[in-house]
C-alpha positions as CSV (number, residue, x, y, z in Angstrom):
1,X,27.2,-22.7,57.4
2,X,25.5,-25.0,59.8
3,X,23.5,-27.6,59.6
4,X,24.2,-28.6,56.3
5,X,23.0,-32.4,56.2
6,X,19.8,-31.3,57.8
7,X,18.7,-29.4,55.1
8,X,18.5,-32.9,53.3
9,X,16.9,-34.0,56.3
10,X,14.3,-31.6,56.3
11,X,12.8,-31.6,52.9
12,X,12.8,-35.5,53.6
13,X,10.4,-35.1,56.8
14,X,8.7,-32.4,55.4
15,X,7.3,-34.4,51.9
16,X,7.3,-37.7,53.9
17,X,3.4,-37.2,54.3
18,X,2.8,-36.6,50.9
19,X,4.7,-39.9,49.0
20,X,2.0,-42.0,48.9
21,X,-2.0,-41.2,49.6
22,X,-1.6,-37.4,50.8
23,X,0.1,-36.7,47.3
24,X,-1.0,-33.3,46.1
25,X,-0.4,-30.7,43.7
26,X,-2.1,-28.1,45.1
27,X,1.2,-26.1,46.5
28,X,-0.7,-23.8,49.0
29,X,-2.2,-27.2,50.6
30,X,1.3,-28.2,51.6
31,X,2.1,-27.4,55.2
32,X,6.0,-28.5,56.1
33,X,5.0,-29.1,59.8
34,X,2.8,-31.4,59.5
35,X,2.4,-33.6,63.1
36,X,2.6,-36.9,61.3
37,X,5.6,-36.0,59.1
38,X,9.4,-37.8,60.8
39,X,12.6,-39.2,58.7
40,X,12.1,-41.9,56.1
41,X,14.8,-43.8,54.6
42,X,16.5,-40.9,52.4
43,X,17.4,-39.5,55.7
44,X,19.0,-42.5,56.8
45,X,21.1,-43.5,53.4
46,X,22.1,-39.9,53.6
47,X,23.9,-40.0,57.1
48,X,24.7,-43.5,56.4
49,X,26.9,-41.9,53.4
50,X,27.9,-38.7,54.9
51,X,29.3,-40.6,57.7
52,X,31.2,-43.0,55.4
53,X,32.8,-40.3,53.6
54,X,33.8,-38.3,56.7
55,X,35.2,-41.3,58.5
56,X,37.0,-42.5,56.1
57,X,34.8,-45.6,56.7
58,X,33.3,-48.6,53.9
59,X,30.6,-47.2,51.9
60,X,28.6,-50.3,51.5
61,X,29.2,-51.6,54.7
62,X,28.1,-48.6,56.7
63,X,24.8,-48.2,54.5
64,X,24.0,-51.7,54.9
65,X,25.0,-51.6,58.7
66,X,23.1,-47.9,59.3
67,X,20.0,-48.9,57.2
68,X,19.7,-52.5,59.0
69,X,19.5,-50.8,62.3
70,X,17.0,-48.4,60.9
71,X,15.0,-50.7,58.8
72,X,11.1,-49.4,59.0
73,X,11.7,-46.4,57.2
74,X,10.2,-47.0,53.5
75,X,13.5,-48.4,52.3
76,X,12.8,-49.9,48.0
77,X,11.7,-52.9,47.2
78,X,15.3,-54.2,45.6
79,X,17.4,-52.0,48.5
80,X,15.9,-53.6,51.0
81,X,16.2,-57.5,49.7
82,X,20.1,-55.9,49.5
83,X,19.7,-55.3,53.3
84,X,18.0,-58.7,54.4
85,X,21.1,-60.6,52.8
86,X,22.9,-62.5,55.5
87,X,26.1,-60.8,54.0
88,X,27.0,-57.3,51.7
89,X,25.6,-58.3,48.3
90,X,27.5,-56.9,45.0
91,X,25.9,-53.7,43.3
92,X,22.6,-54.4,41.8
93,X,22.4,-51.8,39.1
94,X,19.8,-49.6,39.8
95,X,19.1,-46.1,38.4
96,X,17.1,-45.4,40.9
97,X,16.4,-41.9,42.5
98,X,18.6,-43.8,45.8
99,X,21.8,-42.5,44.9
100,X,20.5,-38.9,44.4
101,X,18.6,-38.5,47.9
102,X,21.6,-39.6,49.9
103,X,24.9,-37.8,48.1
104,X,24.0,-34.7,49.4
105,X,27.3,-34.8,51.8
106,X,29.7,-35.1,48.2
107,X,28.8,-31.7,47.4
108,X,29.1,-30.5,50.8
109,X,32.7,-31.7,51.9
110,X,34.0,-31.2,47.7
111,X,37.0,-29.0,47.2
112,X,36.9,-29.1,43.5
113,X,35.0,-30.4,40.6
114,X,36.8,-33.9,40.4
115,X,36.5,-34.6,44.1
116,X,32.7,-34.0,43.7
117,X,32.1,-37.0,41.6
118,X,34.6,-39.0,43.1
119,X,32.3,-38.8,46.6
120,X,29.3,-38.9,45.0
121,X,30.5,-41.7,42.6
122,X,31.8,-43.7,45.7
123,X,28.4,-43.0,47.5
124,X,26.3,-44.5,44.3
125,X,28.9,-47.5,43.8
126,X,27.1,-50.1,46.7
127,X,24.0,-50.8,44.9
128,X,23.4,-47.6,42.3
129,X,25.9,-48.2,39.7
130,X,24.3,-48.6,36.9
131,X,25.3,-45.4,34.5
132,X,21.9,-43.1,35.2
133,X,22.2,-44.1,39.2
134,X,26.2,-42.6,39.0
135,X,24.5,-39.2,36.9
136,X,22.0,-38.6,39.0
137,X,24.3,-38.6,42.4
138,X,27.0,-36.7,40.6
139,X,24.5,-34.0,39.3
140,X,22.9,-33.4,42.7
141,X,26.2,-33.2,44.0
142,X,27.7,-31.0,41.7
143,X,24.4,-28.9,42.2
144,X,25.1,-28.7,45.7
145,X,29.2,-28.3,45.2
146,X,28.4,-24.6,42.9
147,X,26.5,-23.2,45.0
148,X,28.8,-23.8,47.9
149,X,31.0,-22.2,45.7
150,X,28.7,-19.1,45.3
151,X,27.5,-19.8,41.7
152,X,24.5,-18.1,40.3
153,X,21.5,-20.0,38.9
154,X,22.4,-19.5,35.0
155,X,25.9,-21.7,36.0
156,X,24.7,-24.2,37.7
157,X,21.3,-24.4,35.3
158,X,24.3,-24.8,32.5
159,X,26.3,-26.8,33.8
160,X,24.3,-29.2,36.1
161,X,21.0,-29.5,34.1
162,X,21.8,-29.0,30.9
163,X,24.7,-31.0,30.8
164,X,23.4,-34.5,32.4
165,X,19.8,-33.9,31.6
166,X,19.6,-31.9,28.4
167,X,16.4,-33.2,27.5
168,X,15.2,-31.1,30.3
169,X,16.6,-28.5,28.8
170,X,14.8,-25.3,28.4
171,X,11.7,-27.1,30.3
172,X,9.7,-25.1,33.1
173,X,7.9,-26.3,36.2
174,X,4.7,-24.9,35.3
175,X,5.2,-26.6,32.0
176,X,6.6,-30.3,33.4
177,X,4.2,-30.2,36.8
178,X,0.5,-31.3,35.0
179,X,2.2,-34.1,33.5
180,X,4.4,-35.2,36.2
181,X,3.5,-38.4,38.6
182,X,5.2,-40.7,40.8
183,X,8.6,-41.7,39.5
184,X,11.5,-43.7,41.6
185,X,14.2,-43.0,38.2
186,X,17.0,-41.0,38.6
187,X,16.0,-39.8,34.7
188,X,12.6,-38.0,35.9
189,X,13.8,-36.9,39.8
190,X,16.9,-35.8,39.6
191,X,16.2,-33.2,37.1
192,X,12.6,-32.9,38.5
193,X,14.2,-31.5,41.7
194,X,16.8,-28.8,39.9
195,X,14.0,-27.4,38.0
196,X,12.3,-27.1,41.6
197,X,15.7,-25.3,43.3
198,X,16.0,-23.4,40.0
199,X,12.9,-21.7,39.9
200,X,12.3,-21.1,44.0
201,X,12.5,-18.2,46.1
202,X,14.0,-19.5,49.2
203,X,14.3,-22.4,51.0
204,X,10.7,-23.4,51.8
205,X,9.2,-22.7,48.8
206,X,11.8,-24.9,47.2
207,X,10.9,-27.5,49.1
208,X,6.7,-26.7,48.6
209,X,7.5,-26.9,45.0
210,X,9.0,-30.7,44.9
211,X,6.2,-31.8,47.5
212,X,3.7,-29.9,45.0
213,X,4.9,-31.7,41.8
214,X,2.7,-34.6,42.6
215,X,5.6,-37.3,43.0
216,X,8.0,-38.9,45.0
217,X,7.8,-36.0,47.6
218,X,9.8,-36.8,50.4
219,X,12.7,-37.6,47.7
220,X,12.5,-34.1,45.6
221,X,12.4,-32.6,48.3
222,X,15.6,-34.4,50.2
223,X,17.6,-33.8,46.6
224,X,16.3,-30.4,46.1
225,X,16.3,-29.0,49.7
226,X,20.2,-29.2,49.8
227,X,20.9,-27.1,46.7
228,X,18.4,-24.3,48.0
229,X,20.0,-24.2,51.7
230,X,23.8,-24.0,50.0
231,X,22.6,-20.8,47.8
232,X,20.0,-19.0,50.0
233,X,22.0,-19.5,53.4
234,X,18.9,-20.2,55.5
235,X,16.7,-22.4,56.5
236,X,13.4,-21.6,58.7
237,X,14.4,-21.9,62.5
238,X,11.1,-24.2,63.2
239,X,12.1,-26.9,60.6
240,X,15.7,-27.0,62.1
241,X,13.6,-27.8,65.7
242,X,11.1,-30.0,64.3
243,X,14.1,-32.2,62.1
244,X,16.3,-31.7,65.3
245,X,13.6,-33.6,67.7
246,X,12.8,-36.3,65.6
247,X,16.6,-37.5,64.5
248,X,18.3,-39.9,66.5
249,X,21.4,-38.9,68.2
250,X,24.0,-40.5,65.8
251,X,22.6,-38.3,63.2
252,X,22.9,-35.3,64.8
253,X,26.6,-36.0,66.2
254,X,27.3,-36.7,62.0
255,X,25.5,-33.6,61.3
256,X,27.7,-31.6,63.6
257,X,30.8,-33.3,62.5
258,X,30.1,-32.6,59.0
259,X,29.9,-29.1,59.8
260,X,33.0,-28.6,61.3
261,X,34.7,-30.4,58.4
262,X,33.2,-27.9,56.1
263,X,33.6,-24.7,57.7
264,X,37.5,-25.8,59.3
């Protein structure tokens, strides 16, 4: 498979428009190609980590180094006082919805279930390790690492959201989506976003669906978007343009790298 990190990438440009004032749950008002729409800081966390992991480089250090260089892109309140620091700051415990939007690359390069959450646990450590922020990046990664391994819906539903979210259990997006509002947790995205993947048809609808729940839209989409590339196989050849021409060039040399180490 190819372009694997973009399809993070993608469902991150593709909600960015519809975070803040242009949230909607209308789903046939969403248009993925929106002029406006570009990379916001899930994008860049996400290479930041992916690149980490594939060069065998400091986790903290190469987030804090990536996301300084890139620092206009909607970054959180307490990540980016972690980023101003004149030096690395220690973890600051959040359980925020951070460590799920960035992992995506855990699930991609895993070759087995305990290598999964060791990546994604060593992705969350920096500034996400409080107990919820290490769940929700090792159940979006593990989401990601089944259906790489060609798992059906019922598995990963099992195993991915009923096991870290069972109070999700059993829940429907029809049934969680009039409720549903803008939420930064870990503990209403992460299984916000499977319930999205679980119940879509392909790739762009998955992604409509997260931007349609009302909430933090670029995010569900950027945690969802991965787990719907990995089991449909394909992604819409004008969002891989569109995510291509608005990603600088380090990204797409990471992107390409991560590929290869994938598919070697």
């Amino acid at each position: 498979m190819k372009n694997l990190l973009l399809s993070a990438a993608i469902g991150d440009i593709a909600g960015m428009p519809y975070e803040f004032k242009g949230r909607t749950k209308d789903y046939n008002a969403v248009d993925l190609l929106l002029p406006t729409n570009t990379y916001t800081d899930d994008t860049v966390c996400t290479f930041a980590c992916a690149e980490a992991l594939l060069r065998g480089l400091n986790m903290a250090e190469n987030l804090w180094n990536r996301c300084r260089a890139d620092f206009y892109r909607g970054f959180g309140g307490r990540f980016a006082r972690w980023l101003i620091a004149k030096e690395i700051q220690p973890s600051y415990h959040s359980y925020g919805n951070g460590s799920g939007m960035r992992v995506s690359a855990a699930g991609f390069m895993a070759k087995s279930v305990e290598e999964c959450i060791d990546l994604a646990t060593k992705t969350a450590l920096p500034t996400h390790d409080h107990p919820e922020g290490i769940k929700g990046a090792v159940a979006t990664a593990l989401a990601i690492f089944y259906g790489m391994q060609g798992k059906d819906k019922d598995f990963i539903r099992k195993q991915v959201l009923d096991e870290y979210y069972p109070n999700w259990s059993g829940l429907t997006y029809e049934g969680i989506k009039p409720g549903y509002g803008f939420d930064e947790t870990c503990q209403q995205t992460i299984p916000a976003a499977l319930i999205c993947f679980l119940e879509s048809k392909d790739y762009e609808d998955c992604l409509k669906l997260a931007i349609a729940l009302g909430g933090d839209a670029d995010t569900l989409a950027a945690i969802s978007g991965p787990m719907a590339y990995v089991f449909y196989k394909t992604m819409p050849e004008e969002l891989i343009a569109n995510a291509k021409a608005k990603l600088p060039e380090w990204m797409l040399e990471v992107n390409e790298e991560l590929d290869h180490y994938v598919n070697q």
